[in-house]
DRENNULO-459697 format. One record per residue: residue in one letter; x, y, z of N, C-alpha, C, O in turn. Coordinates in steps of 0.1 Angstrom, whole numbers, padded with zeros to 4 digits, always signed. Each point is the difference from the previous one (the first is absolute). Layout:
<recs>
AXYZXYZXYZXYZ ...
</recs>
This chain:
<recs>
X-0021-0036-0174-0005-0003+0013-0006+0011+0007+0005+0012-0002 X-0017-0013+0010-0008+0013+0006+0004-0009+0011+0002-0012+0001 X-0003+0025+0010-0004-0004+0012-0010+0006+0005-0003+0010-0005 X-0002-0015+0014-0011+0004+0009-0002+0000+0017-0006-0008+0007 X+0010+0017-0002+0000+0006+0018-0008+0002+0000-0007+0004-0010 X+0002-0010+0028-0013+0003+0006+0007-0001+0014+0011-0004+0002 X-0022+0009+0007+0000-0004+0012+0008+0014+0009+0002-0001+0012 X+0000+0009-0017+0003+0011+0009-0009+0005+0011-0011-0005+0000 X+0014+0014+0007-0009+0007+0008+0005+0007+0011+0012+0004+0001 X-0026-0001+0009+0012+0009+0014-0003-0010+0007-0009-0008-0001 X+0018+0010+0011-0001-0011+0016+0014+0005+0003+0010+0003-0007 X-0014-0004+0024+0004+0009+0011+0018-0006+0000+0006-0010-0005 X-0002+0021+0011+0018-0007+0002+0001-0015+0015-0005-0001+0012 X+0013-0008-0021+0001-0009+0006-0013-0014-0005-0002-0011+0005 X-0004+0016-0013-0010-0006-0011+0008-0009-0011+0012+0000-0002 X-0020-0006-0003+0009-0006-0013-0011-0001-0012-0012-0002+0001 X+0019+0003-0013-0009-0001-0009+0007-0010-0012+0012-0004-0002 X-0022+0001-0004+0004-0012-0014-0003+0000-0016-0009-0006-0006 X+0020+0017+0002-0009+0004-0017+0006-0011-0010+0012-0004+0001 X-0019+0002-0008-0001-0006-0010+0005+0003-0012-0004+0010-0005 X+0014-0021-0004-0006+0003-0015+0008-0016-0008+0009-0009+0002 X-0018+0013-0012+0000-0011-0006+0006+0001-0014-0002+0012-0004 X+0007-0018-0006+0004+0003-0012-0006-0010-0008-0003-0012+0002 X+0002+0020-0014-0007-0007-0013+0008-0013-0007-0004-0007-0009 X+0013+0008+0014+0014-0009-0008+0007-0001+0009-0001+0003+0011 X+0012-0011-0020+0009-0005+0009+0012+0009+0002+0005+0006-0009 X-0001-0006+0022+0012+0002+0004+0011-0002+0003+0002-0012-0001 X+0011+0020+0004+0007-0012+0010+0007+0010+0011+0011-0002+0002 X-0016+0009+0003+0002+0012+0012-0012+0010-0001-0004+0004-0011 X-0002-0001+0024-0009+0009+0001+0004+0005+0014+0006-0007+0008 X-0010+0018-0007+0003+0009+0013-0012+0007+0004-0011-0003-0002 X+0019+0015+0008-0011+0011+0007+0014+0016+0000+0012+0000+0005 X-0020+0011-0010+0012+0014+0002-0012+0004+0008-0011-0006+0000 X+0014+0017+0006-0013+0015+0008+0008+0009-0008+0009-0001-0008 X-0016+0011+0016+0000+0013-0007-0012+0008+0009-0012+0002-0002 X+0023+0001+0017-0011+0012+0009+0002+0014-0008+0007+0002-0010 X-0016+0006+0020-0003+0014-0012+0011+0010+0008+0001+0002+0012 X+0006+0002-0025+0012+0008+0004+0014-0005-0003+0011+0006-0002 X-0014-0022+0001+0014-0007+0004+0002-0009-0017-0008-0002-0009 X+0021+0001+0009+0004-0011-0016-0006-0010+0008-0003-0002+0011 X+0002-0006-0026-0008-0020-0001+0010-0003+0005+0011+0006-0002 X-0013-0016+0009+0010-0011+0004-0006-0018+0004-0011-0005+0004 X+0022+0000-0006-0001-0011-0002-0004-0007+0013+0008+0003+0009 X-0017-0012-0004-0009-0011+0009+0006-0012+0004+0009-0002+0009 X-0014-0005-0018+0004-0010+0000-0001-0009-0015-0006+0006-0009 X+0011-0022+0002-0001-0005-0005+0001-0014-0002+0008-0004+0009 X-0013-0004-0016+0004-0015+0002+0002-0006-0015-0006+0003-0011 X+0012-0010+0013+0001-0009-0015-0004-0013-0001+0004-0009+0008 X-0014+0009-0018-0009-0011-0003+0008-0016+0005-0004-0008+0009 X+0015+0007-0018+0006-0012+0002+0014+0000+0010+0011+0005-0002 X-0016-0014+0014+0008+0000+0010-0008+0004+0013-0001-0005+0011 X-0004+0016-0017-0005+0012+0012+0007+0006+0007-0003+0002+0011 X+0015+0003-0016+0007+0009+0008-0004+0016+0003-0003+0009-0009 X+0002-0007+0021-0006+0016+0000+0010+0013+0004+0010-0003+0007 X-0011+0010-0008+0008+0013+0005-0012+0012+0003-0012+0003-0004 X+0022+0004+0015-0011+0005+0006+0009+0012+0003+0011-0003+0003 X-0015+0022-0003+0007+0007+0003-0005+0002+0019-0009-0001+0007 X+0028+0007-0005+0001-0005+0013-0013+0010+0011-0005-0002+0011 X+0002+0012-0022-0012+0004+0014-0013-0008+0002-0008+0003+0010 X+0006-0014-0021-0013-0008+0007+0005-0011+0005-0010-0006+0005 X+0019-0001-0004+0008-0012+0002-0004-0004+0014+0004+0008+0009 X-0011-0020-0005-0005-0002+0009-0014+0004+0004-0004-0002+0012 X-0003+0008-0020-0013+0007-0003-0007-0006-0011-0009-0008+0002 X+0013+0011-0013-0009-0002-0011+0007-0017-0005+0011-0006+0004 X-0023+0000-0013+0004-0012-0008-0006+0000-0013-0011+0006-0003 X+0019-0012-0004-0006-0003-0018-0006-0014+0001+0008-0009-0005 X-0020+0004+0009-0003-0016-0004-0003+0002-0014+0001+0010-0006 X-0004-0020+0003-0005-0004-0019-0010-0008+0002-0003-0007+0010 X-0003+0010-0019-0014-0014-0009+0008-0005-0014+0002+0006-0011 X+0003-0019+0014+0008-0002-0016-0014-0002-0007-0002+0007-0010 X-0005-0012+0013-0010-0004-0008-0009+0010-0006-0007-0003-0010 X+0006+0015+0018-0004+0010-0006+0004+0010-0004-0007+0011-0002 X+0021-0014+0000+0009+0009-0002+0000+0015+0008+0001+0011-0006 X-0002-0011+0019-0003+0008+0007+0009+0004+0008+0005-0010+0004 X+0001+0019+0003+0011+0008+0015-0012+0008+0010-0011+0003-0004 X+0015+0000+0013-0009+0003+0010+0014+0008+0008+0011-0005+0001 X-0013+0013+0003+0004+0006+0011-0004+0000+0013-0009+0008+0004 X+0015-0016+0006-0006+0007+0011+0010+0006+0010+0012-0002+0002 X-0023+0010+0004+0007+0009+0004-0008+0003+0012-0012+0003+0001 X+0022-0006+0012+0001+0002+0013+0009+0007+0007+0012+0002-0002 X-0023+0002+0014+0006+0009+0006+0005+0016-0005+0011+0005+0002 X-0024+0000-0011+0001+0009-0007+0006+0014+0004-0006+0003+0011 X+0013+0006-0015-0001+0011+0004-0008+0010-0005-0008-0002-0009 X+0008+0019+0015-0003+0009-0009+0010+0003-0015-0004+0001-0011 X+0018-0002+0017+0010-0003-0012-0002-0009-0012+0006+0002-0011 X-0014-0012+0012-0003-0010-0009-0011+0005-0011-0003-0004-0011 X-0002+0016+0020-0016+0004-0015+0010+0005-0010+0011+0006+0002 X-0016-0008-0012+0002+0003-0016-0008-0011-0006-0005-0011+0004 X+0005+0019-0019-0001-0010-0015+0009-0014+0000+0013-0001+0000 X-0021-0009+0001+0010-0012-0002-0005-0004-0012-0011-0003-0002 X+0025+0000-0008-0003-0002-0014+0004-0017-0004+0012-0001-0003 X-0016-0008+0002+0005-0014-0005+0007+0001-0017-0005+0008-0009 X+0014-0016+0008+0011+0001-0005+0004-0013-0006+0001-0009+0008 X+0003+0004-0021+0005-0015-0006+0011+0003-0009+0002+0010-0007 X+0006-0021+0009+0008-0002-0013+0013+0012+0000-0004+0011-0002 X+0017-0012+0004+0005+0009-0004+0008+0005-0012+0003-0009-0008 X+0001+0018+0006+0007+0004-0014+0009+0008+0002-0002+0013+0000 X+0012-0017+0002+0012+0005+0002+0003+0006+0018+0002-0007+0010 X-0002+0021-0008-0003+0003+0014-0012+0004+0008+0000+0004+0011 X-0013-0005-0022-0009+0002-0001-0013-0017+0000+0000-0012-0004 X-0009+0020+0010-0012-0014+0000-0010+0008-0011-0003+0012-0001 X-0002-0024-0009-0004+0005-0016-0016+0005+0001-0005+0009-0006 X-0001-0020+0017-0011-0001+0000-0008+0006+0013+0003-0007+0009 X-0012+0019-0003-0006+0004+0005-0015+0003+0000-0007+0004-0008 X+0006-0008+0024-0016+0000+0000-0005+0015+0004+0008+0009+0001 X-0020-0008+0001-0007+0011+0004+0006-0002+0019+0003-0009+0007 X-0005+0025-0003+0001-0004+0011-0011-0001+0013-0012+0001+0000 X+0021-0004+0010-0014-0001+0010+0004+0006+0013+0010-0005+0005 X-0015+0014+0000+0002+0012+0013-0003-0010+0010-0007-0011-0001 X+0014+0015+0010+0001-0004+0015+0002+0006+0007+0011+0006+0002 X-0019-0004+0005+0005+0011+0013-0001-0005+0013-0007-0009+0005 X+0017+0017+0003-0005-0008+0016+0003+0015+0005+0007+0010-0002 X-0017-0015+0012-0002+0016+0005+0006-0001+0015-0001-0012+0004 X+0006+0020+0004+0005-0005+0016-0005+0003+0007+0004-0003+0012 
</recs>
């Protein structure tokens, strides 16, 4: 399975943005980790294909969402009410393997500037 992120960029704090990615195959969980400069990856958010159940780490909760394209096998992040805290690498993510997710995409910078 490849994936594929898009849709990063900068915009102002209190902005919102919506990146993209899509997978070549099928899934059955896809997420989102960052990774700002200086700091460990950490985990976003995720949702599972069947059901749609999502989990979300508690610093975006109430901020960010995981919608889907089932049909295009697609996750979307959006993400409102951005901070400067929020710029990093955001990397999309499928499938897990053991305590780990197997499948990763390229990532996509986001910045918000304040």
């Amino acid at each position: 399975v490849q994936l594929q992120a898009s849709g990063g960029g900068l915009v102002q704090a209190g902005g919102s943005l919506r990146p993209s990615c899509a997978a070549s195959g099928r899934t059955y969980i896809m997420g989102w980790f960052r990774q700002a400069p200086g700091k460990e990856r950490e985990f976003v958010a995720a949702i599972r294909w069947s059901g749609g159940s999502t989990y979300y780490a508690d610093s975006v909760k109430g901020r960010f969402t995981i919608p889907r394209d089932n049909a295009k096998n697609t996750v979307y992040l959006q993400m409102n009410s951005l901070k400067p805290d929020d710029t990093a690498v955001y990397y999309c993510v499928a499938d897990r393997e053991g305590n780990e997710f197997r499948y990763w995409g390229q990532g996509t910078l986001v910045t918000v500037s304040s």
